[in-house]
DSSP file (Angstrom, degrees, kcal/mol; ACC not computed):
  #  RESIDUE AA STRUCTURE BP1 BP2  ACC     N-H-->O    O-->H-N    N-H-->O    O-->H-N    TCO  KAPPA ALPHA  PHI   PSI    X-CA   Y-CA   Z-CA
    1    1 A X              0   0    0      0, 0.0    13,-0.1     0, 0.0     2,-0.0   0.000 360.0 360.0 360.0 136.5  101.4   97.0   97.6
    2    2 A X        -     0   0    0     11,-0.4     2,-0.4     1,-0.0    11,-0.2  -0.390 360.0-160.8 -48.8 123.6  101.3   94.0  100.5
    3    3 A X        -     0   0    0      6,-0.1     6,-0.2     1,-0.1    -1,-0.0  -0.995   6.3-121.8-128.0 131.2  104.5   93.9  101.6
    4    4 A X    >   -     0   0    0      4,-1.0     3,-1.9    -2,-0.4    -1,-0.1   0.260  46.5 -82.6 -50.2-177.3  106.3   90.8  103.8
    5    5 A X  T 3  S+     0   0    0      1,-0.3    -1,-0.1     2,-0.1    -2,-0.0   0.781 132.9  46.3 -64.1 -23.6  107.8   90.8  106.9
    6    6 A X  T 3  S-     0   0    0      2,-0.0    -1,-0.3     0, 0.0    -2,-0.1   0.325 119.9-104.7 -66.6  -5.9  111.1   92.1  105.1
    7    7 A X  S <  S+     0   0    0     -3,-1.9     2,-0.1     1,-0.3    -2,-0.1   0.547  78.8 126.1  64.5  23.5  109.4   94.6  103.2
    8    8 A X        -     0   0    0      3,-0.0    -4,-1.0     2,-0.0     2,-0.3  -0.400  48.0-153.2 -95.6 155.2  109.4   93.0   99.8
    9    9 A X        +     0   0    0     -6,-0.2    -6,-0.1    -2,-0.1    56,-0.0  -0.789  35.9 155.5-136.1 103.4  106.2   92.2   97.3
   10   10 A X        +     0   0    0     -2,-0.3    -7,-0.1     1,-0.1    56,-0.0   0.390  63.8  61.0 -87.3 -17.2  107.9   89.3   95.6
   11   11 A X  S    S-     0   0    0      2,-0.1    -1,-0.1    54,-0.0    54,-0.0   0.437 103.6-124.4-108.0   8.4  104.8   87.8   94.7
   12   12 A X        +     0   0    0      1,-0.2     2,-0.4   -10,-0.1    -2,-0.0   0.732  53.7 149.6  90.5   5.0  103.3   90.9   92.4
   13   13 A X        -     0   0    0    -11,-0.2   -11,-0.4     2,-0.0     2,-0.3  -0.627  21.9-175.6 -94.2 140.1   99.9   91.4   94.2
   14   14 A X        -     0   0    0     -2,-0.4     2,-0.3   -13,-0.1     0, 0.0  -0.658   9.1-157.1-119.5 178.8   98.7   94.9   94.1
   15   15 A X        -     0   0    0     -2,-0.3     2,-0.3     2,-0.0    -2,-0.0  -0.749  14.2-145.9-174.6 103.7   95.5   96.0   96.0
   16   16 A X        -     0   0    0     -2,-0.3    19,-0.5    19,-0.0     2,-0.3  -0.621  15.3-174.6-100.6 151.6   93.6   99.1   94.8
   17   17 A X        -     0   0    0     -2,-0.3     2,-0.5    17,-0.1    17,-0.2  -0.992  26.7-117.5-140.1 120.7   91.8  101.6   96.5
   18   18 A X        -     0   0    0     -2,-0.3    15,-1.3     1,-0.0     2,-0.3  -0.626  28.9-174.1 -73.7 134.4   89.5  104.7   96.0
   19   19 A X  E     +A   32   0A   0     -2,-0.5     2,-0.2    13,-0.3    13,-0.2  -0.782  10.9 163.1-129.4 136.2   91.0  107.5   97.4
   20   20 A X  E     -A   31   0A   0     11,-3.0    11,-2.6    -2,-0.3     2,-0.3  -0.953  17.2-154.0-146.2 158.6   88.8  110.9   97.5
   21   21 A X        -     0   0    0     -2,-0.2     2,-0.5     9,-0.2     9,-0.1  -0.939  31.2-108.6-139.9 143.0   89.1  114.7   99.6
   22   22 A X    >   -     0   0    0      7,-0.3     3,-1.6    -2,-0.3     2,-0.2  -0.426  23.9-156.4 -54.8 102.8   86.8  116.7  100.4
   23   23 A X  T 3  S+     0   0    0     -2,-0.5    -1,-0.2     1,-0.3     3,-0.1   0.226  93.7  56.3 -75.1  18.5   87.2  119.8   98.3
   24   24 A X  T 3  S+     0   0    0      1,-0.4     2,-0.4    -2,-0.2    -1,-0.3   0.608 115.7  31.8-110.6 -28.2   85.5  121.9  100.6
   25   25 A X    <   -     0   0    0     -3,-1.6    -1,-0.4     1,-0.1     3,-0.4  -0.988  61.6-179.2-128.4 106.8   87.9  121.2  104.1
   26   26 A X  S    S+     0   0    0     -2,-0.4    -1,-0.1     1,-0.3    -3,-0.1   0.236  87.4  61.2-103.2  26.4   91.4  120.6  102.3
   27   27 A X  S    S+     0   0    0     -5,-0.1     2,-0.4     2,-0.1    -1,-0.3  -0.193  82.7  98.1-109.2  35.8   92.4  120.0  106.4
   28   28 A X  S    S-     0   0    0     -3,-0.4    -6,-0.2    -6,-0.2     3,-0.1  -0.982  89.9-114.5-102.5 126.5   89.7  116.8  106.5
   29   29 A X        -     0   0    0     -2,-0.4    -7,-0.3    -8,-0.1    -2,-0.1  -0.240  34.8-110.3 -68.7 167.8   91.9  113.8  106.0
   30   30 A X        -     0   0    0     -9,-0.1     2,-0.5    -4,-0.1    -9,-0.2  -0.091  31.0-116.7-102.7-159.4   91.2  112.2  102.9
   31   31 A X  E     -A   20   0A   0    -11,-2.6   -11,-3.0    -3,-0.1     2,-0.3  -0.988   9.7-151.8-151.8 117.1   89.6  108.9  102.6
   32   32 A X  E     -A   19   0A   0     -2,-0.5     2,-0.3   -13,-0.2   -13,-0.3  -0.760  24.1-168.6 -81.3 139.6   90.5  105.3  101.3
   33   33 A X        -     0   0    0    -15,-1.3     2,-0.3    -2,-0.3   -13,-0.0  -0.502  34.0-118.9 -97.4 174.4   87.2  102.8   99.8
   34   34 A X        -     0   0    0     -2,-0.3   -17,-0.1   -17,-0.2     2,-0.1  -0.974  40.6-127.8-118.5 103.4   87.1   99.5   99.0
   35   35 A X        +     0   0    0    -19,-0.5   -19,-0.0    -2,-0.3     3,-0.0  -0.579  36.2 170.6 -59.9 141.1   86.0   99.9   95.0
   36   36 A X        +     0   0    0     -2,-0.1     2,-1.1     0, 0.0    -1,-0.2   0.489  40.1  90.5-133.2 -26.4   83.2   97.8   94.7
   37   37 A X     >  -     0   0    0      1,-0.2     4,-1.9     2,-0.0     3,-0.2  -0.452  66.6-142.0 -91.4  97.2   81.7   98.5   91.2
   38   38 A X  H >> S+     0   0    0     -2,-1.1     4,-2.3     1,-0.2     3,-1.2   0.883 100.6  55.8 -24.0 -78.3   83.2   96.1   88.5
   39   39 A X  H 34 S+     0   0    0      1,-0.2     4,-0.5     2,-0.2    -1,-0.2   0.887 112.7  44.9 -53.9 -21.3   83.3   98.9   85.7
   40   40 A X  H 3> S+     0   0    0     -3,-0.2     4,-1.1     1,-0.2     3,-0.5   0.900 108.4  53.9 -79.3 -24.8   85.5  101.1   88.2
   41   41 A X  H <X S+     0   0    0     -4,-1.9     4,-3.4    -3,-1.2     3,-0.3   0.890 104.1  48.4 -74.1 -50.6   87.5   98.9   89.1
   42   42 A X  H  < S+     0   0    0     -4,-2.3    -1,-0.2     2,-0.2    -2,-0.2   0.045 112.0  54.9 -84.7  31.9   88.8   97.5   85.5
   43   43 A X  H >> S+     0   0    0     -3,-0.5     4,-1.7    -4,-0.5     3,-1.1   0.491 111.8  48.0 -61.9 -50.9   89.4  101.7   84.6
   44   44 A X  H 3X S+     0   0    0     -4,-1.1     4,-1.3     1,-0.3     5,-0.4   0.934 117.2  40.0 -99.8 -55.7   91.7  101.5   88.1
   45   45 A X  H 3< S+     0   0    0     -4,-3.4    -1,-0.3    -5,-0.2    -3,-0.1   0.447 111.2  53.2-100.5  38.6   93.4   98.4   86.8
   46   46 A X  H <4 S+     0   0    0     -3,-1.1     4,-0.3    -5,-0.1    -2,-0.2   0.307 114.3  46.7 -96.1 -31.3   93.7   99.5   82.9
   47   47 A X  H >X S+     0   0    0     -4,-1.7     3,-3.8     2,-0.2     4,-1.6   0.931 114.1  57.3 -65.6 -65.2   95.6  103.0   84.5
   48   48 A X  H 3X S+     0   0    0     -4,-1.3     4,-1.7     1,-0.3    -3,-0.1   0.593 109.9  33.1 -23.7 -48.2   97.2  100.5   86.2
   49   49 A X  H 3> S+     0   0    0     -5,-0.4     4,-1.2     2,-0.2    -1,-0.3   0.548 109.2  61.0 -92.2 -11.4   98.5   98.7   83.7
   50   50 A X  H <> S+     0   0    0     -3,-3.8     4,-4.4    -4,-0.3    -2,-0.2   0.836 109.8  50.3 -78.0 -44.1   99.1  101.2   81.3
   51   51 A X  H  X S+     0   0    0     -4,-1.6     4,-0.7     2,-0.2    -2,-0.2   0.830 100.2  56.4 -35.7 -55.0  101.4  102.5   84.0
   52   52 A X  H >X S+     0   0    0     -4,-1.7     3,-2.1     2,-0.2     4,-1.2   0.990 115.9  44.2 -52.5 -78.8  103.2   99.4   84.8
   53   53 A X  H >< S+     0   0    0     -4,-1.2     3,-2.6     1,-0.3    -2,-0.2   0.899 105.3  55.8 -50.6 -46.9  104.0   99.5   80.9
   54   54 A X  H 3< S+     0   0    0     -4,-4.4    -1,-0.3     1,-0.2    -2,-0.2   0.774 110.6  48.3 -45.1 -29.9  104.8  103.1   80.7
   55   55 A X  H << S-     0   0    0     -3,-2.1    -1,-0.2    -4,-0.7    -2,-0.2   0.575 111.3-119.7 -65.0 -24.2  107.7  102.2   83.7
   56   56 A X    X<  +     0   0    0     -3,-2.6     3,-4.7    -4,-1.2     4,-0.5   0.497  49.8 174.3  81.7 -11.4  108.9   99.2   81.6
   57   57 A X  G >   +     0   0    0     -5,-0.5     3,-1.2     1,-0.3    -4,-0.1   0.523  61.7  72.3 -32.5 -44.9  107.8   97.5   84.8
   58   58 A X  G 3  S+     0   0    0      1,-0.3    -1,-0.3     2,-0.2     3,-0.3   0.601  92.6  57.4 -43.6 -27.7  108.5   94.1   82.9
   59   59 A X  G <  S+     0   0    0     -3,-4.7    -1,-0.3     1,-0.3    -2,-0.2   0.579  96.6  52.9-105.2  -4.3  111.9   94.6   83.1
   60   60 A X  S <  S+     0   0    0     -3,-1.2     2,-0.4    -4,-0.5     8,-0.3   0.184 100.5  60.2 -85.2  17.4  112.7   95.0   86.7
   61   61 A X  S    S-     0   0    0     -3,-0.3     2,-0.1     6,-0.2    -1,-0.1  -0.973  77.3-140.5-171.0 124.1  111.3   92.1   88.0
   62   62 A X    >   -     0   0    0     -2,-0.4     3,-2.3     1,-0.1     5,-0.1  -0.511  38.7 -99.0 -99.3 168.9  112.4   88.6   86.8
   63   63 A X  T 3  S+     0   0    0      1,-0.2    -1,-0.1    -2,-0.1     0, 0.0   0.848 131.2  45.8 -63.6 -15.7  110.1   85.6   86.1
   64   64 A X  T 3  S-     0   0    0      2,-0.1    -1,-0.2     1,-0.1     3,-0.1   0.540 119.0-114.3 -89.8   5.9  111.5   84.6   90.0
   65   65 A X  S <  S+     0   0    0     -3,-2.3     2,-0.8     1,-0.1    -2,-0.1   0.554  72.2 130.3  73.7   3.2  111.0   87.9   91.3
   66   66 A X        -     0   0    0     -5,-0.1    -1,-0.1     1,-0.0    -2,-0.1  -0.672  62.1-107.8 -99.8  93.3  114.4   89.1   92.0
   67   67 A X        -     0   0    0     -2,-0.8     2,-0.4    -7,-0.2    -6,-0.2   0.561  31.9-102.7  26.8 130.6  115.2   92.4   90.6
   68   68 A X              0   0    0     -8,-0.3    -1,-0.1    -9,-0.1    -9,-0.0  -0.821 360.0 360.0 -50.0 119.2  117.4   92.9   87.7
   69   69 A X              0   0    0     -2,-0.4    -1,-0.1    -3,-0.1    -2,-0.1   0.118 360.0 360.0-101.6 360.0  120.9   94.1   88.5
C-alpha cells in the first residue's frame, strides 16, 4: 500500500502487482509487473477483496480513517 510521509495509508488506495520466480534459479530475485490484462487484474482484486472481508477489514478502519481502539 502507498504510504505518507508518516507512514500511514489513510486514504485506502491499494496498488497491485504481479509478482512471479523463476522456478528453475530459486537464487534469481523475483520479479514485480505492472498487471495489464483487465481479466487478471479483477481475479487480483476479487482475492483481494475476499481477503479484506475474511480480516473483517471493515472494522478497523473508520469512515475517517482512524483506526478503531
Amino acid at each position: 500500500m502507498p504510504l505518507d510521509e508518516n507512514g500511514q495509508n489513510d486514504d485506502g488506495e491499494v496498488w497491485f502487482y504481479r509478482y512471479s520466480e523463476n522456478p528453475n534459479d530459486p537464487n534469481e530475485e523475483p520479479q514485480l509487473d505492472y498487471i495489464d490484462d483487465d481479466a487478471e487484474y479483477e481475479k487480483v482484486e476479487e482475492a483481494f477483496d475476499e481477503y479484506l472481508d475474511s480480516c473483517e477489514f471493515d472494522e478497523l478502519v473508520t469512515l475517517d480513517g482512524e483506526a478503531n481502539e
